[in-house]
N, C-alpha and C positions, 0 to 999 in steps of 0.2 A: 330188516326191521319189519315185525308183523302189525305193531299199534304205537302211537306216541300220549303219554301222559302231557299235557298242556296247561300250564297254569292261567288263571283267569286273570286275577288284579295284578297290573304292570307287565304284561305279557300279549292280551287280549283286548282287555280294559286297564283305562282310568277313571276309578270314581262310574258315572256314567256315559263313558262315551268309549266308540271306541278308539283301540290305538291304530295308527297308519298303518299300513298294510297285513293288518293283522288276517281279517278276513281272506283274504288273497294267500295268507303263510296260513290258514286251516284249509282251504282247498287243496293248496300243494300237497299237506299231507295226505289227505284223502284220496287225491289221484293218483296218487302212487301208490293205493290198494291197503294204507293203514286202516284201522281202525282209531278212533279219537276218543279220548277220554278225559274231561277238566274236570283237573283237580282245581281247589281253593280253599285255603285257609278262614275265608271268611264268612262266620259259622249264623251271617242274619238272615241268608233267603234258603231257602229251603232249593231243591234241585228243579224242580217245576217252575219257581220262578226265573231260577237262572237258565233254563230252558227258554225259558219266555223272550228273556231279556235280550239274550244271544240273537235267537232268532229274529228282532224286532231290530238288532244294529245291523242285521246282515248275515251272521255265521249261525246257520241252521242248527238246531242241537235239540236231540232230544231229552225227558229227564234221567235216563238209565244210560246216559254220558256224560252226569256231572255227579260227581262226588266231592262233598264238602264236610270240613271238622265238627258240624254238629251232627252228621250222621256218622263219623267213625265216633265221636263220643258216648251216640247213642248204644251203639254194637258193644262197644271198653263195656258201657253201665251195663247190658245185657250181661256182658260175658262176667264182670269181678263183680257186682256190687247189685246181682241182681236180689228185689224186695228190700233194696238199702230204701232208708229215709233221704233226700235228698234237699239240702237248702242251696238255691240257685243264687249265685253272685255272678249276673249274665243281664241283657237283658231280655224282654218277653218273647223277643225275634226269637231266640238260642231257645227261650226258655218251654217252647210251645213246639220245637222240633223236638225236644227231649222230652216231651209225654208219652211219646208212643215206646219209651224204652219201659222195663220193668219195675220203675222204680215208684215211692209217694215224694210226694214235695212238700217238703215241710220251712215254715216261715219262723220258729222257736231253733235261736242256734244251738241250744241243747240237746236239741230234740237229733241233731242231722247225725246220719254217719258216716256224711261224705258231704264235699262243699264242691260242688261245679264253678268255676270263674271263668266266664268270657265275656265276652264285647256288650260294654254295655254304655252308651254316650250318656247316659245322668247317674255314673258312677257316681260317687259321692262317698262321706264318711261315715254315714252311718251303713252302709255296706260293707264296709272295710271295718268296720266296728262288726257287725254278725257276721264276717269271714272268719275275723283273728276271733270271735268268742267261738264260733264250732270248732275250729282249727284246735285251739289249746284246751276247749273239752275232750279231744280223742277223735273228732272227724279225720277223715283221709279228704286231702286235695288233690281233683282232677282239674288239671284246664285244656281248654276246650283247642288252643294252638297256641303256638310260639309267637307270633308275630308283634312284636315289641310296638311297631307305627305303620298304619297302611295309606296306600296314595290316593288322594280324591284331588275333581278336578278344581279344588280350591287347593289343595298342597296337604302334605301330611297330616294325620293326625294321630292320637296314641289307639293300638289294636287291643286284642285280647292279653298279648303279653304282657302289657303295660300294669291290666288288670291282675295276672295270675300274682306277676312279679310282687304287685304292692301287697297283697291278700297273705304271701305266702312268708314278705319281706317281713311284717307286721308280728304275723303269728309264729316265723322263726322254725319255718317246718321246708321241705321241698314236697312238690309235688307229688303221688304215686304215679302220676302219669301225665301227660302234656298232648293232646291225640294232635289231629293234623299233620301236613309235615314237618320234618318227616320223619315221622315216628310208626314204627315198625308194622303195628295194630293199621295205618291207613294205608303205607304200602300194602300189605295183604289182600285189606278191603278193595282198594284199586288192581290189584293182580286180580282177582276173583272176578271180579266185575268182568274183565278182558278175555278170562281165560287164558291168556301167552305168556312165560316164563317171561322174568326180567330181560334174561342177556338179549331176547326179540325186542323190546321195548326201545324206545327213543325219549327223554324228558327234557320237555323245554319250558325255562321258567325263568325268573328275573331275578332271585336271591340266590346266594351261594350257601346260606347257612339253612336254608329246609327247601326250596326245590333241586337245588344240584346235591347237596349232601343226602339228598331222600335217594335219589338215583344213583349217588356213586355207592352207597351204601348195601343197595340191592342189585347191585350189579348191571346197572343201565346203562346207554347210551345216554351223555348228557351234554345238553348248550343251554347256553346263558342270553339272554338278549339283553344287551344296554336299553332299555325304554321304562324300568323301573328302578328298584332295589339298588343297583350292581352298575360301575362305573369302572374305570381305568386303574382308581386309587384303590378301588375294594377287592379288585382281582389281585392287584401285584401285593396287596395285603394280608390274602386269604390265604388259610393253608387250603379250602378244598379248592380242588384244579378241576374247571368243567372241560367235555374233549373239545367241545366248539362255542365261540362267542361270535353272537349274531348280532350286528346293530338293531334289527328288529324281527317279532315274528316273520316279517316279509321273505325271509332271506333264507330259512328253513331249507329253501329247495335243494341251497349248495352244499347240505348235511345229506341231503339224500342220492 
């Protein structure tokens, strides 16, 4: 193994704080001459902040080692949808890292030719009202990650998925695309970043349905850590099979 994809929420962190041994399971890696790289589905702070943040519980990180689903959505709008009109169903977190893509923002659901959904904590209906009225004028929907509920240190609450789900449920359309993991467009983004082919790669993350299914997908090395997502009941449930389950980052080292 030349570098390990890491996931942040339920892996690194909860909410804000960190998890037990997690700092100690990013050293392992790095002593053992990886390269590191967090990924995160959670598309509110920008890579400098999560740089920050890292840094400040303990796990050094710079920001050209964290990749998150509002910058592979920003690259998606670059790459298909660049000078689209764009109406954001996100909120301003999401919606102020995807200015620097090529696209305008427009507030008239008429007007969009694509609808962005992500995480937005004062969703409400009359958003879901301008999602389903661009959606069934002829917009294309992106969202911005899968993740249906994410873990804070007060317990669950609903993610971006929650969001894309209700927008897309409404208007009776699917997605053109869903970035984050693990969807193919962030693998890339993340291989690129690394420069190392998958099969060098290692992915450690706390869901079995976008950080293991991102890795078994591109041909990774992959474990599971029980400290989020992913329990006894959801492994012997799942069809995807990670190679190692780890009770927590701590424990990394017996992968390596």
């Amino acid at each position: 193994m030349r570098a390990a994809l890491v996931d942040l929420d339920g892996t690194v962190v909860r909410g804000g704080s960190l998890l037990p041994g997690a700092a100690a399971g990013v050293r392992a890696l790095r002593d053992a001459g990886l390269a590191v790289l967090f990924l995160t589905n959670n598309p509110t702070r920008p890579p400098s902040d999560w740089a920050a943040h890292l840094t400040d519980l303990g796990v050094p990180a710079a920001p050209d080692e964290v990749v998150t689903s509002a910058a592979a959505t920003r690259d998606y709008l670059d790459d298909h949808f660049a000078g689209a009109r764009v109406l954001a169903v996100a909120g301003e977190a999401v919606v102020e890292q995807l200015r620097a893509a090529d696209v305008t923002f427009v507030d008239v659901p008429g007007d969009a030719d694509v609808v962005v959904a992500g995480f937005d904590a004062t969703f409400d209906y009359e958003d879901l009202t301008a999602g389903l009225r661009a959606l069934r004028a002829g917009a294309d929907l992106v969202g911005t990650d899968p993740d249906r509920w994410v873990p804070t240190d007060e317990g669950p609450i609903p993610g971006s998925g929650a969001i894309v789900n209700a927008v897309a449920g409404a208007a009776e359309v699917e997605p053109v695309a869903v970035l984050g993991k693990p969807s193919g467009e962030t693998t890339n983004l993340a291989l690129g970043r690394l420069g190392v082919p998958a099969a060098e790669c290692l992915l450690v993350g706390d869901r079995l349905d976008t950080d293991v299914a991102m890795g078994e997908q591109a041909g990774m090395a992959t474990a599971v850590v029980l400290t989020g997502a992913t329990d006894d009941a959801a492994l012997a449930a799942s069809d995807v099979a990670p190679d190692h389950v780890l009770d927590s980052l701590a424990d990394v080292g017996s992968v390596l």
